[in-house]
Residue, then its C-alpha position, 0 to 999 in steps of 0.5 A: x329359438x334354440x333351446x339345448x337339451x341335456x340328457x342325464x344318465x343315472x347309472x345305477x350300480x349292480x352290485x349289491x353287497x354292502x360292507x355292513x361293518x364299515x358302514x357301521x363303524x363310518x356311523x358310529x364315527x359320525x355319531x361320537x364325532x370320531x373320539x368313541x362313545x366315552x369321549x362323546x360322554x365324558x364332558x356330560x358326565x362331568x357335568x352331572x356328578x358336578x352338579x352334587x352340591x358340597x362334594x365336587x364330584x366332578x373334579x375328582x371325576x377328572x383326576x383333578x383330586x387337589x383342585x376338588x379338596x380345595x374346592x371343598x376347603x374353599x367353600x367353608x368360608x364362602x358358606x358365611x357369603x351366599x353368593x360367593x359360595x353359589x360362584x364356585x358351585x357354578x365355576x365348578x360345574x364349568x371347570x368339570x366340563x372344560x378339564x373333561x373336554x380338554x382331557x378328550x381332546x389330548x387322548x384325540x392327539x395322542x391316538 
């Protein structure tokens, strides 16, 4: 039987001066996903200040002011039907989300 050998060469590098900046930076970028540490928050953010009932804290938070003011008026009549007014908190606290998302991605774009 014939059996062919391979040799492996590790080569290992002498130099030894490692860039810690760069390393840095290449490492926050993976942790943030490469849209920074406010990006990578935003959306959570959102998400917590939407989860105050009544207030609707989450649309102001994006700089949708009109859109959390009508959330506001729109609960006064659905307070009367449960689980009407437990659709928009629950809508509100996704729509927070998507608009903080979606704002993270457009700033991607433009820089």
């Amino acid at each position: 039987m014939d059996v062919d050998e391979e040799e492996i060469e590790i080569v290992v590098s002498s130099e030894k001066h490692v860039d810690s900046v760069a390393l840095g930076k290449t490492l926050w970028t993976e942790i943030t996903g490469g849209v920074g540490i406010w990006g990578a928050f935003r959306p959570i953010i959102a998400v917590v200040l939407s989860l105050v009932p009544f207030l609707f804290l989450g649309q102001h938070f994006n700089r949708n002011h009109q859109r959390g003011i009508d959330f506001s008026f729109l609960q006064i009549p659905l307070a009367f039907t449960l689980i009407l007014w437990i659709a928009l908190y629950f809508w509100s606290i996704f729509d927070a989300w998507r608009e903080a998302s979606i704002q993270v991605s457009e700033s991607q774009v433009q820089s």
